[in-house]
N, C-alpha and C positions, 0 to 999 in steps of 0.2 A: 299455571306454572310454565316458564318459559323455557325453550329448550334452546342450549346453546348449540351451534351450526357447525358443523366440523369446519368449514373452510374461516372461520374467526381464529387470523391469526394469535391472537394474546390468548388463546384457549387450549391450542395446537402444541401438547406435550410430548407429541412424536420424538424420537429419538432419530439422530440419521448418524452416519458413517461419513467420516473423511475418505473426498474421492481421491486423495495421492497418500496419508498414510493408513489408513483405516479406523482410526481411531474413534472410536463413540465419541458424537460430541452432541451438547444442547443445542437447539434451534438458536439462543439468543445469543451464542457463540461462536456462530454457524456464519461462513462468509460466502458470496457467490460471486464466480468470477465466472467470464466467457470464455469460450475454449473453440478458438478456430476450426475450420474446416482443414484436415489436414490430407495431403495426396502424399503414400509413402509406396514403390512400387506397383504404381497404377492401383492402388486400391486409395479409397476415399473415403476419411470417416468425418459425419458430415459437422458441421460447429452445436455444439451444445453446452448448459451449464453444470461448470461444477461447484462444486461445495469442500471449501478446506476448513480446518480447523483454522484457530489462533496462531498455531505454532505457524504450520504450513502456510498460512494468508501473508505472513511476515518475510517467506522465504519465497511469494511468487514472481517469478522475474520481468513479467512484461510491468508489473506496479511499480517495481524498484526501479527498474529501467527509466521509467517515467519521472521517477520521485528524483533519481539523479539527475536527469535532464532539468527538471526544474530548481533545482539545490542548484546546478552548476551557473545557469541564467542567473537568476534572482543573489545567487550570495555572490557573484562575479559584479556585480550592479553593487551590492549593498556593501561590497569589500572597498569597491571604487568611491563610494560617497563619505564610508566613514574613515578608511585608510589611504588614499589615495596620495594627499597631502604630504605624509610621511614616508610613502612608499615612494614618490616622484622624489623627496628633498634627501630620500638616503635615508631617515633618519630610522633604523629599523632596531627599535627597543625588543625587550624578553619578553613583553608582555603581547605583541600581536601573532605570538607561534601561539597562544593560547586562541587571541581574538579573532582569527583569520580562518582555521578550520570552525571554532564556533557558530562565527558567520554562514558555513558553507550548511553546516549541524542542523541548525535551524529552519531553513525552507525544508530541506529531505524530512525533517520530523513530520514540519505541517503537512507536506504535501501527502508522505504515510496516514497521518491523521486521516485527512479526506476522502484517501481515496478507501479509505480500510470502513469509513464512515456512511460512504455512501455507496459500498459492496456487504454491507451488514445484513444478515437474514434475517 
């Protein structure tokens, strides 16, 4: 009979705690971010990882921060190839107040996607 290994992840039914709200959460729900080394009044706590929930992973600001900067590039680029035309000749229909943030909507989605994808526990 084979015994399975505590460190096997797919086996590892631990429960852990969100490090910003506390909240119980599953391992497969479970997100890891890095958390700088911070100096606040000459004291130093040194960088290590945390663990947020769902909710919380969504509300992290150096991810968002990230996901805008690439949303702002990429739909700035992708506003210019498909609107560009119409934006330069004046011709500004009802329909690009929809298509213009959409454009912008979409990278910040995907880059969320990635970055939420590839911080998964």
């Amino acid at each position: 009979m084979e015994q399975a290994l505590p460190s096997d992840p797919e086996l590892n039914t631990e429960d852990t705690n969100c490090n910003y709200c506390g909240r119980n959460i599953r391992q497969s729900v479970a997100f890891a971010f890095k958390r700088r080394a911070q100096t606040q009044g000459g004291i130093t706590t040194p960088a290590m990882e945390i663990t947020k929930c769902l909710r919380c992973a969504l509300r992290h600001r150096p991810m968002l921060k990230r996901s805008g900067m690439a949303a702002l590039c990429v739909g700035t680029i992708l506003t210019a190839l498909n609107q560009g035309d119409l934006i330069a000749a004046g011709n500004w229909s009802n329909a690009m107040y929809w298509k213009i943030p959409l454009t912008y909507c979409v990278p910040f989605m995907v880059a969320t996607y990635g970055a939420l994808t590839s911080s998964r526990k």
